[in-house]
C-alpha positions as CSV (number, residue, x, y, z in Angstrom):
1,X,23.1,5.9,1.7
2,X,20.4,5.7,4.0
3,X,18.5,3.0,1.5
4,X,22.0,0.7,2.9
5,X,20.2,0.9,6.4
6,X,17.0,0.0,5.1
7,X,18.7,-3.1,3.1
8,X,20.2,-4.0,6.9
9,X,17.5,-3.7,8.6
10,X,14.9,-5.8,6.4
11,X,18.2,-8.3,6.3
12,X,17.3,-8.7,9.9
13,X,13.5,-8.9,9.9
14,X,12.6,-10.5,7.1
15,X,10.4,-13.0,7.0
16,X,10.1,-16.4,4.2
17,X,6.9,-17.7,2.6
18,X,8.3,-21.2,3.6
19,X,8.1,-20.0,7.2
20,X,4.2,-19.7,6.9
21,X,3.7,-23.6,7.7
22,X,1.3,-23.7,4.4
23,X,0.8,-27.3,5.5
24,X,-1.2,-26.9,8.8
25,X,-3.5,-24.2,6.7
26,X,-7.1,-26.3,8.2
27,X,-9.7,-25.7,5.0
28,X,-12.5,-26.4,7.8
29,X,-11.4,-22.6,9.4
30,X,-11.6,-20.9,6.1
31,X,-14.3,-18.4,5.6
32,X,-15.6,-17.4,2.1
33,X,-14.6,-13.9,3.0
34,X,-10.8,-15.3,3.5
35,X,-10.8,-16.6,-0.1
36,X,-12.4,-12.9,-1.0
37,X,-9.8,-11.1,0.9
38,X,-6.8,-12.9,-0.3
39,X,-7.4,-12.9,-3.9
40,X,-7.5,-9.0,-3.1
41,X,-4.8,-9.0,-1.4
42,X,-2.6,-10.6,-3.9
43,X,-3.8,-8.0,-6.8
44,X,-3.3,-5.4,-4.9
45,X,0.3,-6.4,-4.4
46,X,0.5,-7.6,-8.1
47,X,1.2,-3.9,-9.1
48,X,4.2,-3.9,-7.6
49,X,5.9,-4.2,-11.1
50,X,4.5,-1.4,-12.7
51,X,5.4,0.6,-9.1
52,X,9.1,0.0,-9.5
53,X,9.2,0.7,-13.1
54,X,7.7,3.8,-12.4
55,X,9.7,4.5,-9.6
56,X,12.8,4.0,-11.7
57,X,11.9,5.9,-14.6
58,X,10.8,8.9,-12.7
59,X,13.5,8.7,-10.0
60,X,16.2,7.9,-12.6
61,X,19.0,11.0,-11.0
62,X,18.0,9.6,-7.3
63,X,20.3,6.3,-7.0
64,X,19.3,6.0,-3.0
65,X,15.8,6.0,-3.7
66,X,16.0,3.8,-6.8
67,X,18.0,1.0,-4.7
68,X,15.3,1.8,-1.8
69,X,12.3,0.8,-4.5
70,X,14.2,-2.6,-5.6
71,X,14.6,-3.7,-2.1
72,X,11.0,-2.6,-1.5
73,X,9.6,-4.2,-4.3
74,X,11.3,-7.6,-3.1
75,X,9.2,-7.5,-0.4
76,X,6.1,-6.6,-2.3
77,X,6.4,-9.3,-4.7
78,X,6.7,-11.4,-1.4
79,X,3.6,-10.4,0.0
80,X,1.8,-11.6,-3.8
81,X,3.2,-14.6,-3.8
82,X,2.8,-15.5,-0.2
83,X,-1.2,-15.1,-0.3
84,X,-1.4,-17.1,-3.5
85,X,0.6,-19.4,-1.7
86,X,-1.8,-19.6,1.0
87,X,-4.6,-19.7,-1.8
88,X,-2.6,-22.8,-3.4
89,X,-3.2,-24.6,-0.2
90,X,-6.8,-24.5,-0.1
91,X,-7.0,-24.7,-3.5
92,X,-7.7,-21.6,-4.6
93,X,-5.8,-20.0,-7.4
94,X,-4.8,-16.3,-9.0
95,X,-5.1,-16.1,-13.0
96,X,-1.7,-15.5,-13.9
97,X,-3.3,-13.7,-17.3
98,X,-5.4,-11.1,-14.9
99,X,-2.3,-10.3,-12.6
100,X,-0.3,-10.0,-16.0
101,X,-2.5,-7.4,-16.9
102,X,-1.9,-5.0,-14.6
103,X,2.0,-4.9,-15.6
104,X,1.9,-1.4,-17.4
105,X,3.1,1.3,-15.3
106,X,1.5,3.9,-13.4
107,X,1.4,7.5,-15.1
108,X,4.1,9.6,-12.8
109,X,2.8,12.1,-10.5
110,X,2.6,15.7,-11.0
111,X,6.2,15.7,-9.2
112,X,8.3,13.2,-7.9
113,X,7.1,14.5,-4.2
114,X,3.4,13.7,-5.1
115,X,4.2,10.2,-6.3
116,X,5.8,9.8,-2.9
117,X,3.1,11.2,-1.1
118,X,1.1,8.5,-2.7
119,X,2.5,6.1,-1.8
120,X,2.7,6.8,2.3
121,X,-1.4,7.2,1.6
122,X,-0.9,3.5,-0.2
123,X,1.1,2.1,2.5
124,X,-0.7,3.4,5.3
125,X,-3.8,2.2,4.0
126,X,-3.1,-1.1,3.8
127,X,-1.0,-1.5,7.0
128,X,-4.2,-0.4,8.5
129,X,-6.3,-2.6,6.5
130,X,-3.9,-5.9,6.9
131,X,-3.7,-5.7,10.9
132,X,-7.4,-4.8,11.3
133,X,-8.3,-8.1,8.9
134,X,-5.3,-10.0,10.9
135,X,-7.6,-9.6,14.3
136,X,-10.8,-10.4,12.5
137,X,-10.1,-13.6,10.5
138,X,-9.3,-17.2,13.0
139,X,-6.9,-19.3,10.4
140,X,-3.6,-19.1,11.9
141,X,-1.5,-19.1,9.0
142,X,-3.8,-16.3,7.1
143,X,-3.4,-14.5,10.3
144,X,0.4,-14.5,10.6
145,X,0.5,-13.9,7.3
146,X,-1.5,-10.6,7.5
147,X,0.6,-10.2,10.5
148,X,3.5,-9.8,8.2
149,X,2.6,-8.1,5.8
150,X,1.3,-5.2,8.2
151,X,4.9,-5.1,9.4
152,X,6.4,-4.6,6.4
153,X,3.8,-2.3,5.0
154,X,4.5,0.1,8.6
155,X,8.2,-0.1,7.6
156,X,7.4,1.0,3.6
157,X,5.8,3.8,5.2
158,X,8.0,5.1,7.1
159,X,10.8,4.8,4.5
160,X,8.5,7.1,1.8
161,X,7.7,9.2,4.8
162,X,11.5,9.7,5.2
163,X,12.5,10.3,1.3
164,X,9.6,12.6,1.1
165,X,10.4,15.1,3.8
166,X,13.9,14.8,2.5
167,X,13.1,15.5,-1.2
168,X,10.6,18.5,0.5
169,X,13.6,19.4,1.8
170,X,15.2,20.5,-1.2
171,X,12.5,21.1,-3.3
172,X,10.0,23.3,-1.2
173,X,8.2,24.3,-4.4
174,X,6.9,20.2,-5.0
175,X,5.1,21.0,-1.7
176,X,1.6,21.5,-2.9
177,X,1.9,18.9,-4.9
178,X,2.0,16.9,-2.0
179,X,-0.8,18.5,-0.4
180,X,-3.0,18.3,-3.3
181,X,-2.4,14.6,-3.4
182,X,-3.5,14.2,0.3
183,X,-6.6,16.6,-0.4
184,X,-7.6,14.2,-3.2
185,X,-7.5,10.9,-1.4
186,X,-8.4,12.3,2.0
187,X,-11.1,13.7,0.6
188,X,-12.6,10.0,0.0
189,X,-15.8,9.1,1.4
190,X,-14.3,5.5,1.3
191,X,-11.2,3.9,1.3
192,X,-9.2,4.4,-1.8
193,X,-5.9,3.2,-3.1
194,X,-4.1,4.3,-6.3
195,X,-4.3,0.8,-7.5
196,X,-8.3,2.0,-7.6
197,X,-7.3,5.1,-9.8
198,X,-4.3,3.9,-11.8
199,X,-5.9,0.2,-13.1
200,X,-9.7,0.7,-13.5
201,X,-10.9,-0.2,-16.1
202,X,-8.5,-3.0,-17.2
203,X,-10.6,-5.2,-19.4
204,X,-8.8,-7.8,-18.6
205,X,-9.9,-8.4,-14.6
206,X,-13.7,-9.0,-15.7
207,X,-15.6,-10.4,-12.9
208,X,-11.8,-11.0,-10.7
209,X,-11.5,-9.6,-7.0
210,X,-9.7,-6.3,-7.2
211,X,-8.6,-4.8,-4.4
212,X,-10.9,-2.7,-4.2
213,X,-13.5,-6.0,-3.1
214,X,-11.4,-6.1,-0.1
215,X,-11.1,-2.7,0.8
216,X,-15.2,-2.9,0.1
217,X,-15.2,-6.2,2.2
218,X,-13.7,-5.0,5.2
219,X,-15.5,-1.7,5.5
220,X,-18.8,-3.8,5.1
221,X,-17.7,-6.6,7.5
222,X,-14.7,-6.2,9.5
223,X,-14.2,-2.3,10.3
224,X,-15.8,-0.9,13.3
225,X,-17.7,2.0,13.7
226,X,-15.4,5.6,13.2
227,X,-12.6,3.6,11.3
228,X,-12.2,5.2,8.3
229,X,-12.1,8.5,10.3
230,X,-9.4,6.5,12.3
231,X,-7.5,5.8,9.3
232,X,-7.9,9.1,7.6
233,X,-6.7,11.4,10.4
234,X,-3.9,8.8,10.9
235,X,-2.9,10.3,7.2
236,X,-3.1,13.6,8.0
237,X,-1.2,13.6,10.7
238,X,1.5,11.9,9.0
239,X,1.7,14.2,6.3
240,X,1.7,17.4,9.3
241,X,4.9,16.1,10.5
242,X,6.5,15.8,6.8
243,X,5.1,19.4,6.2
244,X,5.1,21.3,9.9
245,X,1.3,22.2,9.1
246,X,-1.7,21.7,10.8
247,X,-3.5,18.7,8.5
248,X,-6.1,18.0,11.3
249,X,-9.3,18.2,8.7
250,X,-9.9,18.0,4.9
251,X,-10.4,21.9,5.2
252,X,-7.3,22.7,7.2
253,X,-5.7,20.9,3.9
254,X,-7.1,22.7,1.3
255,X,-6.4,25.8,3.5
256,X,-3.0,25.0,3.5
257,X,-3.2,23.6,-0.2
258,X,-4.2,27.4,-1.3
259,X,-1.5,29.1,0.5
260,X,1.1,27.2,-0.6
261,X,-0.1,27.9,-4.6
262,X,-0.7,31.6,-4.2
């Protein structure tokens, strides 16, 4: 099963939250924006629950991907706890009630390709996001920490990339599915993430950070000029090498969107 070469490979690179040296974290190098960005961070990677649930209940006759989306929830539920870690030791904290409300599951996709597709946009996203930050902020242990978490969220990516061209594979009608999934967040003047779509709303998170304040954050603060046209055409390319089409602008993708539903 190729989610047993995942499972062997993240044996060999993972990383532990007690590596992070949480001790040395100096408060005198910590920017308001870092408090900002990790209480994002960390509700962002709170949904990790309701992912895997969903993943399970709409993957339920895939084992291999199932196992895939246990091993890669591990490391999600790392990344949560590792920022409120880092919170902790400037004492700063997550309420456990407002990450406990974002526990219901995400409505499936309109196939099991599309909520794939999503989640390469997702992981993508905030690979890009994470590393870009990572340069930007000057506490070391935030910084390594970000560091991490890119890393991993490059390897997610690849791994959805891989069970979606495989899944495309043998089911060539889900295919504009996954194109109209691209269209729709491509198609974003800003960054978005499905968190964004899935949660709003939630009573619940009030005046909290979302991470949709960090995304806002860094395009306000931290992202340079043309880098959401960076991170966008980083997208579609990804998705013209699952499909073989040419994704190179939002209207080459709703050209190829209506040829593949007529």
């Amino acid at each position: 099963m190729h989610s047993f070469d995942v499972f062997r490979h993240y044996e060999r690179l993972h990383w532990n939250v007690a590596d992070l040296t949480l001790d040395t974290v100096d408060p005198a190098l910590v920017e308001p924006e870092y408090v900002t960005l990790a209480k994002s961070a960390a509700m962002g990677e709170s949904n990790v629950i309701a992912a895997v649930h969903g993943f399970l209940d709409e993957f339920v006759d895939d084992y291999d991907f199932s196992t895939f989306a246990v091993v890669w929830g591990y490391q999600e539920v790392q990344h949560h706890y590792a920022f409120r870690s880092w919170l902790a030791a400037i004492g700063e904290s997550v309420d456990d009630a407002v990450v406990g409300a974002m526990r219901a599951p995400y409505a499936p996709g309109t196939t099991p390709s599309a909520t794939l597709a999503t989640n390469i946009i997702s992981e993508l996203t905030v690979n890009h996001v994470y590393r870009a930050v990572s340069q930007w902020v000057h506490e070391p242990v935030l910084k390594t920490l970000l560091l991490n978490a890119s890393r991993d969220e490059s390897g997610h990516a690849r791994e959805f990339i891989h069970y979606t061209t495989a899944r495309l594979a043998r089911l060539p009608e889900e295919l504009p599915s996954v194109l109209e999934t691209l269209y729709v967040y491509s198609s974003e003047a800003r960054i978005k993430h499905p968190v964004s779509t899935f949660k709003s709303g939630i009573a619940e998170l009030g005046d909290h950070e979302t991470i949709d304040t960090g995304f806002e954050l860094f395009l306000e603060k931290i992202a340079a000029t043309g880098e959401l046209e960076v991170l966008h055409d980083k997208v579609r390319r990804t998705f013209a090498g699952i499909t073989g089409l040419d994704l190179s602008s939002n209207a080459k993708v709703r050209r190829a969107l209506a040829e593949a539903i007529s």
